[in-house]
C-alpha positions in Angstrom: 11.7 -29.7 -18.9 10.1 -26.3 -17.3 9.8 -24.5 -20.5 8.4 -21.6 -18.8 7.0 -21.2 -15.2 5.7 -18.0 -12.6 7.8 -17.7 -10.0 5.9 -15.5 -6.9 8.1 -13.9 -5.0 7.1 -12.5 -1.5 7.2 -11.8 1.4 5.3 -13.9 3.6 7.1 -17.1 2.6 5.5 -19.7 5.3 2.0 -18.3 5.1 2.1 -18.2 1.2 4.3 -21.8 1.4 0.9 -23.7 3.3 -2.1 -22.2 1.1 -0.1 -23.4 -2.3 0.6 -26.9 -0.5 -2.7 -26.8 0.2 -4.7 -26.0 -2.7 -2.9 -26.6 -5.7 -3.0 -30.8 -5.4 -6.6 -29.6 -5.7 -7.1 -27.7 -8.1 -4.4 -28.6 -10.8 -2.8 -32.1 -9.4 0.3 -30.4 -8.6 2.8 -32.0 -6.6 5.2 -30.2 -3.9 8.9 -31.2 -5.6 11.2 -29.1 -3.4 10.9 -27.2 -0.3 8.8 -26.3 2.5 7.3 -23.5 4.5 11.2 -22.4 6.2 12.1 -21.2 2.3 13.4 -19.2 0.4 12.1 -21.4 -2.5 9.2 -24.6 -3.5 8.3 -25.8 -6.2 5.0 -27.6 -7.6 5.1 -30.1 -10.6 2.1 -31.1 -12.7 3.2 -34.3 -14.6 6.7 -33.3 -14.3 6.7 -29.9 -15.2 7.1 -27.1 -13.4 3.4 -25.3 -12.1 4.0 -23.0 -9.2 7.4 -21.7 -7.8 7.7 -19.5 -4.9 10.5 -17.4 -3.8 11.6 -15.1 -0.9 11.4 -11.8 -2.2 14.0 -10.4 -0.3 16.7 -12.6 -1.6 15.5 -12.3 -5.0 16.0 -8.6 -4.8 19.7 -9.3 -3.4 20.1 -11.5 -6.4 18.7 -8.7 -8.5 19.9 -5.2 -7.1 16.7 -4.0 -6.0 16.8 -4.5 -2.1 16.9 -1.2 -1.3 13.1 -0.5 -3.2 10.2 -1.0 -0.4 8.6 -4.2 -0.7 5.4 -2.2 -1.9 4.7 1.2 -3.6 6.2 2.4 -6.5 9.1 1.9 -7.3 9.2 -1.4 -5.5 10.0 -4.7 -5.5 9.3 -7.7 -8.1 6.1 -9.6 -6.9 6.5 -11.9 -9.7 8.8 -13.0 -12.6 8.6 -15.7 -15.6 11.4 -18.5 -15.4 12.9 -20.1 -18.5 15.0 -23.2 -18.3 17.4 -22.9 -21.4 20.2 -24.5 -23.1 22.5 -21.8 -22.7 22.3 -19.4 -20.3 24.9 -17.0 -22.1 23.4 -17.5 -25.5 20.0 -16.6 -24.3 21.0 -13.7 -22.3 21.8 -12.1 -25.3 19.2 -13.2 -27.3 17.3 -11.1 -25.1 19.1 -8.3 -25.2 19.2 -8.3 -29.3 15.0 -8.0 -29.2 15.5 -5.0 -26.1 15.7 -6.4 -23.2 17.7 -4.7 -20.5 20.3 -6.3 -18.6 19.5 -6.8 -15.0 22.1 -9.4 -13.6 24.1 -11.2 -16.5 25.0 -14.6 -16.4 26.3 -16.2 -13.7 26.8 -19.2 -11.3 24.3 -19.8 -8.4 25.3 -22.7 -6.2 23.5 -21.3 -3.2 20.5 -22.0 -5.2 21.7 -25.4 -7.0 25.2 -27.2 -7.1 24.7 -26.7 -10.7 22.4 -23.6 -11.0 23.5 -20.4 -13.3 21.0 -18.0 -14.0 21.0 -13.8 -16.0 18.2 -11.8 -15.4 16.7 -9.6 -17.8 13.7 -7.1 -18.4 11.7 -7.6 -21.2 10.2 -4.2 -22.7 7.3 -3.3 -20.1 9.5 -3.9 -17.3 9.1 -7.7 -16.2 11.6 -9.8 -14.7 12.6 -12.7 -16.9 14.8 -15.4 -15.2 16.6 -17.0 -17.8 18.1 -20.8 -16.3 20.2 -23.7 -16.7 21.1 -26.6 -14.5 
């Protein structure tokens, strides 16, 4: 189970797609699981749990409402978010939200991503993006 992962997201998905599947069996033994340098999205295990992720930025910012921030300044775009594979997506959502996290996109189903993917997305305190999972 991916307790709790980095996803990167940017911009320069086949570039950033060959260093990682370059490097990481390397340096940590990680394993490419899913994807490969067309994108959006790739994955890297380490004894069956989740190391590295990497996302297109632009369609995590679709997913998110923030597509029309510049992919650098500020305000811009997320560069990077923590992921949490949970139980209960709806349950956790407002978990968050109890301890002060703001709503970013509430739960919902994401079979572009996964036939059985359903994701919310939430801010904790300072801002972060918190992907909150199920599948």
């Amino acid at each position: 189970m991916d307790a709790l992962h980095p996803r990167l997201l940017v911009t320069r998905f086949a570039d950033c797609f060959r260093f990682y599947d370059a490097v990481l069996p390397e340096l940590i033994g990680a394993e490419l699981v899913r994807g490969d340098e067309q994108g959006p999205y790739a994955h890297w295990d380490v004894g069956g749990e989740g190391a590295v992720m990497l996302f297109d930025r632009a369609a995590m910012a679709a997913a998110v409402g923030t597509g029309d921030l510049p992919a650098s300044g500020a305000p811009s775009q997320d560069t990077v978010m923590l992921v949490s594979k949970v139980d209960d997506v709806d349950a956790a959502h407002a978990l968050c939200l109890r301890h002060g996290a703001r709503d970013v996109a509430g739960p919902a189903a994401r079979p572009e991503w996964g036939p059985t993917m359903r994701t919310a997305h939430v801010r904790d305190p300072e801002g972060n993006l918190l992907e909150l999972q199920a599948y």
